[in-house]
N, C-alpha and C positions, 0 to 999 in steps of 0.2 A: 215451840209449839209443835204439837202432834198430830196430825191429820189422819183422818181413814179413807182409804182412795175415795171411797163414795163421797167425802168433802173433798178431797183434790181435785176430783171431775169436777163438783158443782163449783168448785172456785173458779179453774180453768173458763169452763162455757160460762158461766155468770160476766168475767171477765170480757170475754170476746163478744158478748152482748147474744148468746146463742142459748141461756137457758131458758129462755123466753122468745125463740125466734121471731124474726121480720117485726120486732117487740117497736124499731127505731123507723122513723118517717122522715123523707121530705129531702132538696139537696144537703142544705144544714147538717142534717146529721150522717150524709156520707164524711163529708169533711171532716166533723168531730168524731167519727168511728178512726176514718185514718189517721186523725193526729191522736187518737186513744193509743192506737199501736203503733205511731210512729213511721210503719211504713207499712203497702202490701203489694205481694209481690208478681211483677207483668210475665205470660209469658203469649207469642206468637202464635201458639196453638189454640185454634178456636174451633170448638167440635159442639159445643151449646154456649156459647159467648166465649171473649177472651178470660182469663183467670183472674182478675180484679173483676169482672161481673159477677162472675160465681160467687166470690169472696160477698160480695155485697147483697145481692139477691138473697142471700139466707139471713141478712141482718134487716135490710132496709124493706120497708112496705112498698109494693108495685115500685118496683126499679127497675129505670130503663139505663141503659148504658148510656144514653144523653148526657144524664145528671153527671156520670165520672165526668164526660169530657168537655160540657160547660166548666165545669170547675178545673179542669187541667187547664182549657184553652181558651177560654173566654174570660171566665173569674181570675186568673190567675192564683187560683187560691192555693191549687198543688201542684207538680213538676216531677217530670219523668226524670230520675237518677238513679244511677249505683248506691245501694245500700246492700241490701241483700242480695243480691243478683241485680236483673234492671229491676225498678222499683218505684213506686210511685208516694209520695210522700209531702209536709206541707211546703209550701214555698218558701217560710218562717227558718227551714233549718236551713236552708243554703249555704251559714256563717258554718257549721257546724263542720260540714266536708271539705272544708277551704284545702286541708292537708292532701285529699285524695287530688284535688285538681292541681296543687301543685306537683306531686308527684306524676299526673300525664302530663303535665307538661314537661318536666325533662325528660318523659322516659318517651314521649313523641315529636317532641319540637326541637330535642335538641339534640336528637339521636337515630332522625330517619332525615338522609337527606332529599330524600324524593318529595317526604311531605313538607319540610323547607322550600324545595322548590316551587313546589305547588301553591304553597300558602298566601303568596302576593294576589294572583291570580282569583283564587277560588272568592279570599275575603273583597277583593273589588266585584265580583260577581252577585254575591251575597248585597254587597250593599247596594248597586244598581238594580239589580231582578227580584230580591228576598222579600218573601221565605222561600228556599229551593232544596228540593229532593237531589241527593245524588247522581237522580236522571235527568235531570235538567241543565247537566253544564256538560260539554260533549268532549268529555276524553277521554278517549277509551282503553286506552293500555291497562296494564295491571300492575300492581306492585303486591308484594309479601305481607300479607295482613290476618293478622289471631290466626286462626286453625290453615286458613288458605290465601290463596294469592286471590285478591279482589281490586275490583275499579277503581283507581285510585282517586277520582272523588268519594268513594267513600269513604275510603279509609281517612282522606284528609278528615269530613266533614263530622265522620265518627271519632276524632282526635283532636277537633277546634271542640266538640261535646264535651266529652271525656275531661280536658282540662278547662270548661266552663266559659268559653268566649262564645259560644253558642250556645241557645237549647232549641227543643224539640219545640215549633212553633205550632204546627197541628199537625194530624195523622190521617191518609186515606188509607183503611186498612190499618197495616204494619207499615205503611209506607211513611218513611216522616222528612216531613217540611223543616228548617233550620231558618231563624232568623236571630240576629244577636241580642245576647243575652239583655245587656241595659235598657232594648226598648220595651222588655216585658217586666222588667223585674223592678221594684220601686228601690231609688238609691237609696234607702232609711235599709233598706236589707244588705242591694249590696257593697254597702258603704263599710258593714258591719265588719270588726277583724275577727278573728275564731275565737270562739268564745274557751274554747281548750287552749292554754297554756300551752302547755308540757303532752308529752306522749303519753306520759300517766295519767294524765287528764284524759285525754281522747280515749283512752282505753278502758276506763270507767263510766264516761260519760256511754261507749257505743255497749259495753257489757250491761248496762242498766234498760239502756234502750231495749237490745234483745230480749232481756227478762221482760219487758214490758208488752214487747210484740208478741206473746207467747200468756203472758200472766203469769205462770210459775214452771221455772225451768231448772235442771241442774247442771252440774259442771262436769261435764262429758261430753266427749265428741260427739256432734249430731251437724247435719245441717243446719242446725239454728245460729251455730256460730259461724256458717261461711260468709264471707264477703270484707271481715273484719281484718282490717290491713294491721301487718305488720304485730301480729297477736298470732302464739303458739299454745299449747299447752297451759308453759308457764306462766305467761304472760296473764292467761285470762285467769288463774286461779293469784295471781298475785292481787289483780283488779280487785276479784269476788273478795278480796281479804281486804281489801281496804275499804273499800262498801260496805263491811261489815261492820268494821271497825268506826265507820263514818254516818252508822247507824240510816244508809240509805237505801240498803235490803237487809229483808229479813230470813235466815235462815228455818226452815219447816223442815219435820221429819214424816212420813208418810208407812204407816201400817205396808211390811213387808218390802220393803226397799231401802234399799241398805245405805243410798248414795241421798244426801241431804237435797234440798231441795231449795228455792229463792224466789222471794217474791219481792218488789219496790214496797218501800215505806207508806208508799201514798197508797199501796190496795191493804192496810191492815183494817179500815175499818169495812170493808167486802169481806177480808176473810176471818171478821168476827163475826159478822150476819151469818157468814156460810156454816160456818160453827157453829152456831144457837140454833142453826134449822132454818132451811130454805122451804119457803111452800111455793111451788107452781105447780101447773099445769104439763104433763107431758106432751109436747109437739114434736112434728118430723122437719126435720130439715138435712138439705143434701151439700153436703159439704166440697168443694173446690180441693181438687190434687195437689194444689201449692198453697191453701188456705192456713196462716198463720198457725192457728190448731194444729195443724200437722208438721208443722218443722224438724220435730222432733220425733222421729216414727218410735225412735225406742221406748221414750218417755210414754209416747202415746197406746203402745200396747202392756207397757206395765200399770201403768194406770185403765186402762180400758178393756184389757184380755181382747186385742184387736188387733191382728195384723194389718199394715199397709203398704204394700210399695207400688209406686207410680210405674209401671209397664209399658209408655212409650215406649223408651228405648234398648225394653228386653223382644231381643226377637220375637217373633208370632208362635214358633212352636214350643219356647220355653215361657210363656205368657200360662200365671195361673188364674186370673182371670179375663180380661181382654186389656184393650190398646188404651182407652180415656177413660177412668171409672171412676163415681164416686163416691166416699162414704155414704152412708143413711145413719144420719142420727137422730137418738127417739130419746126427751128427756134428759138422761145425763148415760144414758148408752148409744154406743154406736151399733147396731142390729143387721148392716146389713152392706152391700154395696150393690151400684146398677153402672150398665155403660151404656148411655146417650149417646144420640145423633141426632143434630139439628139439619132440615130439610126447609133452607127458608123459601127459597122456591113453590114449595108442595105447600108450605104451611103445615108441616109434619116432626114431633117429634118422635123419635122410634127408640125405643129401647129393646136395645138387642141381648140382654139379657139383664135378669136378677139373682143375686144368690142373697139368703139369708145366714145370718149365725144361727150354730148348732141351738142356742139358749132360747131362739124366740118360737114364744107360741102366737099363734097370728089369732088376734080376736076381732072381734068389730070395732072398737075401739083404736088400734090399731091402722085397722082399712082405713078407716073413715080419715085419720088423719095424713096416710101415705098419699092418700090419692087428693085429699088437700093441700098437701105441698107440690105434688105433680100439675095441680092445676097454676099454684102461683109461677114453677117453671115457665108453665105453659105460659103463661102472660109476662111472664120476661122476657120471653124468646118471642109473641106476637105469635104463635100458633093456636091454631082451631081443633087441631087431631095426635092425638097418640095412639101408638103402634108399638104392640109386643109384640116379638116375633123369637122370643123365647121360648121354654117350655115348662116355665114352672107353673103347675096349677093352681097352686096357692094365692102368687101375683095377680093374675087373671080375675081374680076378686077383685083386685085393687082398682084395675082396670075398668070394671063394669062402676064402678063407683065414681066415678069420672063424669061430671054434667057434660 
């Protein structure tokens, strides 16, 4: 099959539920968004919600960050893990990663002997006091942990996580409570053994999932393939070759891109609609720095003529646009990007500045819809006011169009 970017985009955003933005209502369908893509991805940084709100907010109608976290922590319906980085995904696949918690556990339980020592300890604490934060059990020494030397409840408690004797029982903040796993998880789950076989298996089975977190992706290095144990290079193009051969992705070639392209068996009949002519409606929506969409920044500027990189962690004076920004996507273009500031105190969103792409010409059409997705921002976030404090006078339109 052949595609023209302008049908790869509308597969892509068709796929992620964003050609039709905030198109999906209700908790329901946060759940079935997430288990559409399998996983999406948490991160700590909350500058207009954390980045699984954003992800949501531009799919779901009036979404409040409530609904993620009834269904994390009361529904039990999903569960914070390792998949793509940390990750939030359904409770359903827990069989699926058996492989990842075995491997922390030997490479924490039976290879630090601090946290050996610690482990009697900490697990009777847990089960007399639980659910408990790291700061709740009082010792305070340090041991050698990821990038730095940290408290060694955490490190234990991040390493009973890690190989699955605990999960995340709820969160203040980034802050997270632990209580053990079997009193939240129903035995019918964790009874289950991995459904992957073989290594060949898991590497097919987590190479399919990506395409799927994404809609159509190719085989090249991108972030879309981090997280994926024990898979190189080769590894993943051997997968992509048996997949194919297992007629459970389809290979797509795309108008001016030289590198094939893949999508799951189960979107062939989406990308036969996309094919025949999609009709909607152009809307705006503002898309999240770690939103599935963007995994792939390479894929996404060849298909989109759209640069993106996430600027967090490029210093201030090599920042070409600011620090937390996010796409603006209009229809089946990306037109633009802003960088927010949530003031919950003030009840103020402030956007400290706007750029547009060189291609757009700003009609009323246009206004009317930017400042329509600004308003649904604005009602996720529970604020009354926004504030540019930019200079573009173009935007400033947008602004007065704001009830």
């Amino acid at each position: 099959m052949k595609l023209t970017k302008k049908q790869a985009r509308e597969f892509i955003l068709s796929h992620q539920k964003l050609i039709q933005p905030r198109s999906l209502s209700g908790r329901d369908a946060v759940y079935d968004f997430i288990k559409h893509v399998g996983c999406i991805q948490f991160d700590p940084l909350n500058m207009v919600g954390y980045n699984p709100f954003l992800v949501l907010q531009s799919r779901i109608k009036d979404f409040k960050g409530d609904d993620l976290y009834h269904l994390i922590y009361d529904d039990r319906k999903l569960l914070d893990g390792w998949d793509k980085c940390m990750s939030i995904y359904p409770v359903e696949d827990w069989p699926y990663f058996e492989r990842y918690r075995k491997e922390a556990y030997d490479r924490y339980a039976n290879n630090s002997e601090a946290i050996k020592e610690l482990l009697p300890q900490i697990r009777e604490d847990i089960h007399q006091h639980g659910p408990l934060s790291s700061k709740d059990i009082k010792i305070d020494y340090k041991i050698d942990w990821a990038w730095a030397p940290t408290r060694a409840p955490r490190a234990v408690l991040e390493s009973m996580f890690y190989w699955g004797e605990i999960l995340v029982h709820h969160k203040v903040g980034t802050r997270r409570f632990y209580d053990y796993v079997e009193k939240h998880i129903p035995q019918e789950i964790l009874g289950k053994s991995d459904p992957n076989q073989t290594l060949e298996d898991y590497l097919e089975w987590h190479v399919k999932r990506r395409i799927g977190a994404i809609g159509l992706l190719w085989d090249r290095a991108s972030d879309a393939w981090i997280g994926i144990h024990w898979m190189k290079t080769k590894e993943r193009r051997a997968a992509i070759e048996r997949l194919i051969n297992k007629k459970e992705i389809i290979p797509v070639s795309i108008e001016g891109i030289k590198y094939p392209c893949y999508i799951r068996q189960e979107e062939k009949d989406l990308l036969e609609k996309v094919m025949n002519g999609l009709t909607y409606e152009s809307k705006v929506s503002f898309i999240a720095p770690l939103d599935n969409m963007l995994w792939d920044r390479n894929l996404i500027e060849e298909l989109f003529n759209f640069e993106y990189r996430w600027e967090v962690y490029t210093p201030a004076a090599k920042r070409k646009y600011g620090y937390y920004v996010l796409p603006v996507l209009y229809g089946d273009r990306l037109i633009g990007r802003f960088e927010p500031r949530y003031y919950k105190e003030k009840g103020l969103l402030e956007i400290k500045n706007w750029w547009w792409e060189s291609v757009i010409a700003l009609d009323e059409a246009l206004i009317v819809e930017i400042a329509a997705s600004l308003e649904c921002l604005m009602a996720y976030l529970g604020v009354e006011e926004v504030k540019f404090i930019g200079k573009d006078k173009e935007f400033k339109k947008v602004i007065k169009k704001i009830k």
